[in-house]
N, C-alpha and C positions, 0 to 999 in steps of 0.2 A: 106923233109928236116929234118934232124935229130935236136933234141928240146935244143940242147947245141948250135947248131949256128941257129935256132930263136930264142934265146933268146938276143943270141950276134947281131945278126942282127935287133931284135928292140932296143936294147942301142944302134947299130951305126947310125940309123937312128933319134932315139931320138934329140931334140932340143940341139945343145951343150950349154947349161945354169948352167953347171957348180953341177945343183941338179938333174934334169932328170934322166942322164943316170945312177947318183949313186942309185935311187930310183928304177929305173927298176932290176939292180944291185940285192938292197935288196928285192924288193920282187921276185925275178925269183924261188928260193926255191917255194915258194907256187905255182906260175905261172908251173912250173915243174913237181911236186907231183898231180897237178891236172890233167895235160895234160898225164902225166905217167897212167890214170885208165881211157882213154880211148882207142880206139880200131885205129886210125888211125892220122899223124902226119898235113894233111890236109884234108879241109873240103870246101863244096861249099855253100856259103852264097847268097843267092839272093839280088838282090842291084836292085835299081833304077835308071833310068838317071840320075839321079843326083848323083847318087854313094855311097846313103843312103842303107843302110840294111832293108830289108823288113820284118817288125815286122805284129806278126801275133796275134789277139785277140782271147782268149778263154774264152766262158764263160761256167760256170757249169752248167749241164743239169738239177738240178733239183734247183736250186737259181741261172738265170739268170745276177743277180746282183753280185754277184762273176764273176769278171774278173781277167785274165793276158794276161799278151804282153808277149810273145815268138818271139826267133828267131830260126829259121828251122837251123841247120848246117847238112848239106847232106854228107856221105861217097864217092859218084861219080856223075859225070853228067848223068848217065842215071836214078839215083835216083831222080834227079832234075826234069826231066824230066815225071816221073809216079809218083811221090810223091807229086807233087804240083801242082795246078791248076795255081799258078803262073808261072808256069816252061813254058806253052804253052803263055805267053802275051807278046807279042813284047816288051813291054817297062820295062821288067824285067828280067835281065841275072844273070847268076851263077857264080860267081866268084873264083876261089881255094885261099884261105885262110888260111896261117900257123896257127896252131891250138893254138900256142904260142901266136898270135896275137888274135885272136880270143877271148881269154881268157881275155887279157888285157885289149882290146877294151869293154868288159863287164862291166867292171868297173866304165867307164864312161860315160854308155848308162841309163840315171838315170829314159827314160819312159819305161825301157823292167828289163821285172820282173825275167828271165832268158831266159836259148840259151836250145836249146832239141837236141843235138848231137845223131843224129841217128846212129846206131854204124854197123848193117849188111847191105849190099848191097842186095838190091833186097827185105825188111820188111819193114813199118815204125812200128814194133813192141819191136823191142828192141832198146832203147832210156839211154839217159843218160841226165838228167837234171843238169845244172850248174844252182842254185837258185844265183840271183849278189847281194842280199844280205849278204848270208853266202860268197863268195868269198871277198867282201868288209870286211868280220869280218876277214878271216883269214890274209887277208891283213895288216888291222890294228892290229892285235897281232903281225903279225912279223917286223913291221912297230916298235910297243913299245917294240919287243925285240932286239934293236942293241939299241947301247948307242950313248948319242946325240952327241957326238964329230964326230962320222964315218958319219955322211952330216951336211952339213952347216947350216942347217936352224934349230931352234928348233922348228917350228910352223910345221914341214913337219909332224909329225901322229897324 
């Protein structure tokens, strides 16, 4: 799906509350210019029964005590499949995910520290990390650069 209609397609499905879909609106620039520097327009996400995204803990090899929480985004299901010891457990399937969506949903996933968009089929060597804190920044810079007339609320960034 080409990333001008996901991005139109998470404003249509947006909440119609009158702020939503003008915020999605404004930040789809940055939502776009990030999804533009990777390699493929959907991604397979591992979810849980319950429909949760399966966050995965790393710690540093030589300070244990450095952690993060990653989310795998996979380029194909048979990546899914050799790339994750989750990929083989019944109670965890792969989902294709607009990469659009993907992005956005980062933003509000506030235990995952970022997403590792594996970018070649058939490596998990070449990677592309979305850190959600630098996306959360470039969000609120473009958030403080429209003027507060263009949405309703002035509490919105």
């Amino acid at each position: 799906m080409d990333l001008d209609i996901q991005i139109q397609s998470l404003i249509d499905d947006a909440p119609q509350d009158g702020v939503t879909p003008q915020l999605i609106a404004i930040i789809a620039p940055v939502l776009n210019a990030i999804a533009q520097q990777l390699r493929h327009h959907q991604y397979y996400i591992l979810q849980n029964l319950q429909e949760s995204w399966v966050v995965t803990t790393l710690s540093n090899r030589t300070n244990s005590t450095l952690q993060k929480r990653v989310i795998y985004a996979f380029p194909t299901l048979q990546d899914v499949a050799t790339g994750s010891s989750s990929g083989l457990d019944a109670q965890v399937t792969a989902m294709p995910i607009p990469v659009i969506h993907i992005l956005f949903q980062l933003v509000a996933l506030e235990s995952v520290d970022s997403i590792v968009f594996l970018e070649t089929p058939g490596t998990d060597t070449d990677c592309v990390e979305i850190l959600r804190a630098e996306l959360q920044k470039k969000i609120q810079k473009q958030l403080k650069s429209i003027p507060p007339n263009r949405y309703n609320s002035p509490d919105i960034a």
